[in-house]
C-alpha positions in Angstrom: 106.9 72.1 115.1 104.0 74.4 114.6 102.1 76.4 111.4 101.6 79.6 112.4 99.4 82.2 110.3 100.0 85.9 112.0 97.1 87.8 110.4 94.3 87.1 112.9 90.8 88.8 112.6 87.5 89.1 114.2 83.9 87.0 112.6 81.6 89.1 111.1 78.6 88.3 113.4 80.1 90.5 115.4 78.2 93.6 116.4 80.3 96.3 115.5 80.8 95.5 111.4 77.2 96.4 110.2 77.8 99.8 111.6 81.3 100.3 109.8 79.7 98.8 107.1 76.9 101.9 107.2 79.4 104.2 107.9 81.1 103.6 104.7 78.1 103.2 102.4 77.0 106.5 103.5 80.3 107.9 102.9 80.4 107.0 99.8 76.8 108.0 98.7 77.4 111.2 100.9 80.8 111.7 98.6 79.6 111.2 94.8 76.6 113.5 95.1 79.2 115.8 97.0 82.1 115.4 94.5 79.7 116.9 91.2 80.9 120.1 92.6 84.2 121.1 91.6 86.4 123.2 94.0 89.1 125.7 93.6 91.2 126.1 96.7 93.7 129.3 97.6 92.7 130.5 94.0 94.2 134.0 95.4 97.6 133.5 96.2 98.2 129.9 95.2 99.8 130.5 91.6 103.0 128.7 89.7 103.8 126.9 86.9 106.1 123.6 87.4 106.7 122.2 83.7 103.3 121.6 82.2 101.9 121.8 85.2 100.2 125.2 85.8 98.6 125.6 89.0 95.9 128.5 89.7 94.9 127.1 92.8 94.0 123.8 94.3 91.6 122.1 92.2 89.4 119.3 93.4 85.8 118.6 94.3 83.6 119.2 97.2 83.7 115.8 98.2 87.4 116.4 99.4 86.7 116.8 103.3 84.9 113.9 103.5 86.0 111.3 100.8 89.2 110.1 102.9 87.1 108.9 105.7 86.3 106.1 103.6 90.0 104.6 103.7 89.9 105.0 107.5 86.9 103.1 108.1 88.5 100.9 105.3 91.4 100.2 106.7 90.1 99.7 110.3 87.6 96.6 108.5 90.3 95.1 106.8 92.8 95.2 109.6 89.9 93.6 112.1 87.5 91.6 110.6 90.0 91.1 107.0 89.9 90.9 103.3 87.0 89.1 102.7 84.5 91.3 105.1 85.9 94.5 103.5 84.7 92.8 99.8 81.2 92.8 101.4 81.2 96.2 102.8 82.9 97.1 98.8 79.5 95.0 97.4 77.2 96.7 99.7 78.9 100.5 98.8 77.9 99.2 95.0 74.7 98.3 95.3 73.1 101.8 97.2 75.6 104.0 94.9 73.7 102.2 91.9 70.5 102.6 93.5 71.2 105.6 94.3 71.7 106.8 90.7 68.5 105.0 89.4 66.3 107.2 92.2 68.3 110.2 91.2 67.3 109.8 87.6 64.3 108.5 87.9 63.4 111.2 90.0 64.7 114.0 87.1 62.7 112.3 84.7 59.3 112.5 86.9 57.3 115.7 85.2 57.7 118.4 87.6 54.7 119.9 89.4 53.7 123.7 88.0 54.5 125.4 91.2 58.0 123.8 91.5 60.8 126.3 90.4 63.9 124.0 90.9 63.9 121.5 88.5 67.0 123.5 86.4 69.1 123.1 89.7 68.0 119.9 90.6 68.8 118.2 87.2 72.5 120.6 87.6 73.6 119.1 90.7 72.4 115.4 90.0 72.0 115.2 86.3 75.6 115.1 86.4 75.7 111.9 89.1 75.4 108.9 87.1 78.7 109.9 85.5 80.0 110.5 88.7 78.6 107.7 90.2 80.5 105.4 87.1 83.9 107.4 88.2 83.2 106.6 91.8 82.4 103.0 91.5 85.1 102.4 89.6 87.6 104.2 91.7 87.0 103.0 95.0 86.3 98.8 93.5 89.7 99.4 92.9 91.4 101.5 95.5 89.6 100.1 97.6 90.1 96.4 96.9 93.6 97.6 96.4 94.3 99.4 99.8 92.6 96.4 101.7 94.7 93.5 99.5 97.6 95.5 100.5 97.0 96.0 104.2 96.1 92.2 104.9 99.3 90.9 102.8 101.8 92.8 105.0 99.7 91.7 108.1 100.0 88.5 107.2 103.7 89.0 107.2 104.2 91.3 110.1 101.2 90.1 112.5 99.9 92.5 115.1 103.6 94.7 114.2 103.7 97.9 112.6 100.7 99.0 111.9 101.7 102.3 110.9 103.1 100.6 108.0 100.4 98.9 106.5 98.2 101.9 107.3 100.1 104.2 104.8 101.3 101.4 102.6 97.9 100.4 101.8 96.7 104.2 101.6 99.3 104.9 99.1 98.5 102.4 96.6 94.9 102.4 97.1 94.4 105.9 97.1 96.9 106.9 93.9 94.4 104.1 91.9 91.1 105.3 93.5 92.3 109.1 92.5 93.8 108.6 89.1 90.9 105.8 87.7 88.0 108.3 89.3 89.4 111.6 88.3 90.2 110.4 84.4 86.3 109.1 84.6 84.4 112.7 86.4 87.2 115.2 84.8 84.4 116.1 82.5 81.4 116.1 84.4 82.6 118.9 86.7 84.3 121.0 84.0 88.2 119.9 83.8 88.9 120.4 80.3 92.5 120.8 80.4 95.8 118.7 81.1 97.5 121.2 83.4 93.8 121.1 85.4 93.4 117.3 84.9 97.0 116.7 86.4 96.4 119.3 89.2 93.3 117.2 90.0 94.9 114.4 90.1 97.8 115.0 92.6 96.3 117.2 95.0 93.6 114.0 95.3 96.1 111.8 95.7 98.4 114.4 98.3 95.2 115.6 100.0 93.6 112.1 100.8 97.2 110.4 101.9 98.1 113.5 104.2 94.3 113.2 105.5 94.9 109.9 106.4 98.2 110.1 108.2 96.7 113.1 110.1 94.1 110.8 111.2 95.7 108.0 112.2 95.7 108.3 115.7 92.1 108.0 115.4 92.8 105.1 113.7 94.9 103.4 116.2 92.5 103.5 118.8 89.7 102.6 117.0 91.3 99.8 115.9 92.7 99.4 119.2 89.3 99.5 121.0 87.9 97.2 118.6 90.4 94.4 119.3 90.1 94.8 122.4 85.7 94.5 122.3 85.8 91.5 119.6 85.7 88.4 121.7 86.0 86.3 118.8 89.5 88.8 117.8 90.9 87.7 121.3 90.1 84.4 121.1 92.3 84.3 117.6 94.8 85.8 118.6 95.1 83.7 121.9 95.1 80.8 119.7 97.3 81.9 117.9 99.9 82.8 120.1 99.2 79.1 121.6 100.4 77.6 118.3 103.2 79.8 118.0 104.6 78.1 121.0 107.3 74.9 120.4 106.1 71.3 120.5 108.7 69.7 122.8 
């Protein structure tokens, strides 16, 4: 009789995690200065009202291209290295957002030099951050906490099988949090003012980033792929694993 637990994952000293970890701190930083933009797309053509929903367009924010990355890298963390490492890459993403902010505002309220002509556009595009940066933080804590709780659970209960699964599963409820917690917080701070807008916001986030991440996911697989493959300490779990899945006689 054995105990056997199928989620296996890699240790962190493992060469590979600090630069996933950068990767996704610098796209989130890269995204909330990004997303103080808002972003009409197909404005032209793109016109129809569905019940109180009135749709001129695609709204969202310029941080719409690059935001999903950070599920990818997300997901390929939790799925290899697990729950607890993707908490530390969550903590890390905190900290420099914070930072971040306090440079940014710091940095407005430094008296500008005579010759500098700018300070009306810098204080435009990251006066408006720290309220971002409170919508981002509190989106992604949770959709992101969310999407990796998710994609461990069901790989706890599935092992190395399907990973297809768990990689929309955990995009779906991650990313419908992340979207509707950050988009209720920065509505205001890049001019949503009203419910037909807000809710247009909201699903093409939530559509836009889940379609992004299906599109990518054969980047995903062999990323993932390679990276179980490089982590001696992920074969080495799995091996034993598979060694205490076998009957005692």
């Amino acid at each position: 009789m054995s105990a056997v637990n199928k989620a296996v994952f890699a240790r962190l000293s493992s060469p590979y995690f600090p630069i996933l970890t950068a990767l996704f701190v610098g796209v989130m930083l890269i995204s909330n200065i990004a997303a103080t933009k808002a972003v009409v797309l197909f404005g032209d053509w793109l016109r129809f009202d569905l019940g109180p929903l009135h749709v001129n367009g695609l709204v969202t924010d310029g941080a719409f291209f690059l935001f999903p990355l950070s599920y990818v890298i997300g997901d390929v963390i939790s799925e290899v290295y697990g729950f607890r490492a993707m908490r530390r890459t969550i903590a890390a993403g905190f900290a420099v957002i914070l930072l971040a902010s306090l440079c940014f505002w710091i940095a407005i309220k430094l008296p500008a030099a005579d010759f500098y002509d700018n300070q009306s556009g810098f204080e435009g595009v990251l006066g408006s951050v720290p309220q971002i940066v409170a919508a981002g933080l509190a989106g992604y804590v949770v959709g992101e906490l969310l999407n990796s709780l998710v994609l461990v659970k069901m790989k706890e209960r599935a092992g190395e099988r399907r990973l297809w699964a768990r990689l929309i599963g955990s995009t779906v409820v991650g990313e419908f949090f992340d979207t509707l917690v950050f988009c209720s917080i920065a509505a205001t701070a890049i001019g949503i003012a009203t419910w037909s807008d807000f809710i247009n916001y909201v699903v093409i986030g939530f559509v836009w980033k889940t379609l992004v991440e299906v599109a990518v996911m054969p980047l995903t697989y062999a990323v993932v792929g390679y990276l179980k493959r490089a982590e001696p300490s992920y074969r080495e779990a799995l091996e034993a694993q598979q060694q205490s899945s076998i009957p005692v006689p």
